[in-house]
C-alpha positions as CSV (number, residue, x, y, z in Angstrom):
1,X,-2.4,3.0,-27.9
2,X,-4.8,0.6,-29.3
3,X,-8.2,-0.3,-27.4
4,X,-6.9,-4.2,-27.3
5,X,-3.2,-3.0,-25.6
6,X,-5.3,-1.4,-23.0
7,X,-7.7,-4.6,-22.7
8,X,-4.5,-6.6,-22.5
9,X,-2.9,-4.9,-19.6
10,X,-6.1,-4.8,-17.3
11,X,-6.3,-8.5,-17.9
12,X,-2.8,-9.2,-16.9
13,X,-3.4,-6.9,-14.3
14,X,-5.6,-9.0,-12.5
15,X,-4.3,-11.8,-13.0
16,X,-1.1,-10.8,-11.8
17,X,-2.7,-9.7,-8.4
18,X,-4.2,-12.7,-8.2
19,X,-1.1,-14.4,-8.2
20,X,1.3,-12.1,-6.4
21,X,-1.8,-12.5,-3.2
22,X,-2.9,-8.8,-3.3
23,X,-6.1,-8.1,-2.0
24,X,-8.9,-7.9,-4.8
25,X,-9.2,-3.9,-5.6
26,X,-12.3,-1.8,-6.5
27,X,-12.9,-1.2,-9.8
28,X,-12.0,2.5,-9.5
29,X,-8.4,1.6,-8.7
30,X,-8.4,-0.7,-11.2
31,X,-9.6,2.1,-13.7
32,X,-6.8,4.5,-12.6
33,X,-3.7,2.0,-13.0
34,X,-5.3,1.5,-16.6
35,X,-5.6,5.2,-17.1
36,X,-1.9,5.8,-15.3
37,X,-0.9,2.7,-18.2
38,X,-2.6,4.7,-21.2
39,X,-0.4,7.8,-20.2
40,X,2.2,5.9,-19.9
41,X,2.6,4.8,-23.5
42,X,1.2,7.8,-24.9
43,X,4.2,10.0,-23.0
44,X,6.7,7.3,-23.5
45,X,6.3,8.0,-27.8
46,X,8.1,11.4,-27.0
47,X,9.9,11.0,-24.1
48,X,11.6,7.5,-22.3
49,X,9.7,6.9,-19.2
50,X,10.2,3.2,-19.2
51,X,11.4,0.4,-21.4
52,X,8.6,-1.4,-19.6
53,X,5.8,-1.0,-21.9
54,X,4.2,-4.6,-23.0
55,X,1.2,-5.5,-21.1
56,X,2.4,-8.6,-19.7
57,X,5.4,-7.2,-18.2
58,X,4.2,-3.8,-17.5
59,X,1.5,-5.5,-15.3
60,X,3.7,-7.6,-13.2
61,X,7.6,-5.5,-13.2
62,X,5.8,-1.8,-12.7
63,X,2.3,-2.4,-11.3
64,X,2.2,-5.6,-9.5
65,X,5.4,-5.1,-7.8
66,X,5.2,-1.4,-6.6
67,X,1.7,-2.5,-5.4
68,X,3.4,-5.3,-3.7
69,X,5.2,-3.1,-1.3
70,X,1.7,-1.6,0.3
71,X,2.4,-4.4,2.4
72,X,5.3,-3.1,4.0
73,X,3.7,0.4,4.4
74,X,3.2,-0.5,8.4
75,X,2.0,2.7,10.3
76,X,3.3,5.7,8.0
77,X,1.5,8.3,7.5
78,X,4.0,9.9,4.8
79,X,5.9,8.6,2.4
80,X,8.6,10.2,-0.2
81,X,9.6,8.2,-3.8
82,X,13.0,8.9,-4.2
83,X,14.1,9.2,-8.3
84,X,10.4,8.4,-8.8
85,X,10.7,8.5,-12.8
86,X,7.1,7.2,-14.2
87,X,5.8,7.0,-10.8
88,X,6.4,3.4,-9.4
89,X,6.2,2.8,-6.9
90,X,5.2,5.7,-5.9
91,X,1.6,5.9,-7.8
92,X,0.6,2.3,-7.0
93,X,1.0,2.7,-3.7
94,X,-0.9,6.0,-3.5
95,X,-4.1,4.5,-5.7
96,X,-3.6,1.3,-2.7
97,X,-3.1,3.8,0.5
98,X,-6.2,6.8,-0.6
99,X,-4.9,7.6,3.8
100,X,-0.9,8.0,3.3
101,X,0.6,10.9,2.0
102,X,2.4,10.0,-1.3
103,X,5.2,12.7,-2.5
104,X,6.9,12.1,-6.0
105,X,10.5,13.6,-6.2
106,X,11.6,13.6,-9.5
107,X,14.9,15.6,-10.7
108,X,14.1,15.4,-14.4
109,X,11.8,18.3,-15.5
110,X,10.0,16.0,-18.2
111,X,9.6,13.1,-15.9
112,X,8.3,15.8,-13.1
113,X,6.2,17.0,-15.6
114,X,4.4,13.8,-16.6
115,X,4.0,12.9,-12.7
116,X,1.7,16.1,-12.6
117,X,-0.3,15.6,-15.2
118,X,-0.9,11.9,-13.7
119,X,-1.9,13.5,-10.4
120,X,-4.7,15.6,-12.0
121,X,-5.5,12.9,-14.7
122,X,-6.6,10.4,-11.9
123,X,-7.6,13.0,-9.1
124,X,-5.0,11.8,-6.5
125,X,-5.4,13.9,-3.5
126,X,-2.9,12.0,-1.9
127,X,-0.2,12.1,-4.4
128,X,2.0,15.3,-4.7
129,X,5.0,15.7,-6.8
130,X,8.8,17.9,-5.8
131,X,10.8,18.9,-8.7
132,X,14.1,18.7,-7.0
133,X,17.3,16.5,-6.0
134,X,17.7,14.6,-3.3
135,X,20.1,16.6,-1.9
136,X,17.9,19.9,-1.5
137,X,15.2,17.8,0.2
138,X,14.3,17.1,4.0
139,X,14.0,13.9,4.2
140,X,13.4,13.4,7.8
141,X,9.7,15.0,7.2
142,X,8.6,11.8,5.8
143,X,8.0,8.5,7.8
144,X,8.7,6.3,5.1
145,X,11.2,6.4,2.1
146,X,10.8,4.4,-1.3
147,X,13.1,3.8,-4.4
148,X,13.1,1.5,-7.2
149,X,15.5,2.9,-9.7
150,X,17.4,4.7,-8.2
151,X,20.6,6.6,-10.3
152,X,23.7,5.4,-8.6
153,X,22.1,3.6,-6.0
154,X,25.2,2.2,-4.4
155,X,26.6,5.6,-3.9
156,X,23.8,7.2,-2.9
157,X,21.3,4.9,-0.5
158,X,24.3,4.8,1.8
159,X,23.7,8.2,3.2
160,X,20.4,8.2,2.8
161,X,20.3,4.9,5.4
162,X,22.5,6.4,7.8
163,X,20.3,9.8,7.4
164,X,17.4,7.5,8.7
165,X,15.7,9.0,12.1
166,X,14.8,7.0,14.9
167,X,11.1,5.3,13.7
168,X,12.2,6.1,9.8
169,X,12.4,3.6,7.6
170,X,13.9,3.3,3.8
171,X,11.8,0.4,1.6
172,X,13.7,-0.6,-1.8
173,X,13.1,-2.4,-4.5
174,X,16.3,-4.6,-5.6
175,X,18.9,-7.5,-5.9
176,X,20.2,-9.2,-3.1
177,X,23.9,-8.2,-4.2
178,X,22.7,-4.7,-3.5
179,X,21.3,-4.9,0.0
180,X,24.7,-6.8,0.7
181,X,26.8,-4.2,-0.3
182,X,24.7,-1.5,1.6
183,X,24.7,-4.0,4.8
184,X,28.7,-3.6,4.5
185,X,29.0,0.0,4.8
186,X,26.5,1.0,7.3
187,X,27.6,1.0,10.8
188,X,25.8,-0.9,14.1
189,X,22.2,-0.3,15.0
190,X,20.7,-0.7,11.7
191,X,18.8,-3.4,10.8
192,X,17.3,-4.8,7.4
193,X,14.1,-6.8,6.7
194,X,14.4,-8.7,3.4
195,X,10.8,-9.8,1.6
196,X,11.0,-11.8,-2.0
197,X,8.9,-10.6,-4.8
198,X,6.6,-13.2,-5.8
199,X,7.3,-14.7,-8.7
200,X,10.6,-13.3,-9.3
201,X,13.9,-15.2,-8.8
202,X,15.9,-12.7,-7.6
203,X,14.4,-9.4,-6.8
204,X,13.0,-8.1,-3.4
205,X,11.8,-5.7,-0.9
206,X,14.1,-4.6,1.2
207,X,13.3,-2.6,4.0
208,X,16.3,-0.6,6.0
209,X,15.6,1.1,9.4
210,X,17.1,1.9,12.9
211,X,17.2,-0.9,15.9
């Protein structure tokens, strides 16, 4: 990566905050989203991270949106990234939250992999990552679970929702066709909290928990 690419993306970066109404950040989270960006690009040349890699749309789809949802974080303390892949939203949220708890679980050795190296590369402390699947993982440990791409989503957030513990909640990042098919097949005494994504036409936060 050029030194204008990485110019490019911290510009849009800002002015995508700006414009999606997230709170003005210090420079020293700026400079870690940049530095998360730079090895980004550099891992995606060997291995596919994202097809999100244009400055433009990297700063709004992947960084402005996962930092979005720090909104939503409410009172949790933990919070597990399901299928976290490059590390949205888990990453974004943990450089917005230094206080919550961030864990990464990530399948994929590679992906895993790159998700470490990010941790020590910006000096998270409150970023860890889990090589495993989902379904070797406690769950219930964590007060607040996150996807955004999520393999087989329709299959798999089903159980995972009605897994949810009293005070748990499940925040994802998707298409209203999908949280309409989930709200189907899960039985009474679940609720779900829809939030649009600014600036996007048809994607959202939605957030799934118990009544």
């Amino acid at each position: 990566m050029n030194q204008s690419q990485s110019d490019a993306f911290e510009s849009e970066l800002r002015k995508s905050f700006l414009r999606f109404g997230i709170e003005l950040l210090t420079e020293a989270q700026i400079n870690r989203l940049v530095k998360h960006y730079k090895l980004l690009c550099k891992w995606n040349e060997r291995f596919n991270l994202t097809r999100i890699t244009e400055p433009r749309e990297a700063a709004i789809l992947n960084y402005a949106e996962s930092f979005f949802g720090a909104k939503f974080i409410a009172q949790a303390k933990t919070m597990l990234d399901i299928g976290s892949g490059a590390g949205f939203p888990a990453i974004p949220i943990a450089i917005a939250q230094p206080e919550l708890d961030v864990t990464a679980l990530e399948a994929n050795q590679k992906k895993s992999l790159f998700l470490t190296e990010v941790k020590f590369e910006l000096s998270l402390a409150n970023f860890r990552v889990i090589t495993a699947r989902l379904e070797d993982v406690d769950c219930s440990n964590y007060d607040l679970l996150t996807c955004r791409a999520l393999d087989r989503a329709e299959t798999t957030l089903p159980s995972i929702i009605s897994d949810l513990t009293e005070g748990q909640r499940l925040m994802i990042y998707c298409v209203q066709d999908l949280v309409d098919k989930l709200a189907s097949q899960f039985p009474v005494g679940f609720k779900v909290e829809v939030n649009q994504i600014p600036e996007s036409e048809g994607r959202l936060i939605a957030i799934f928990s118990r009544e």
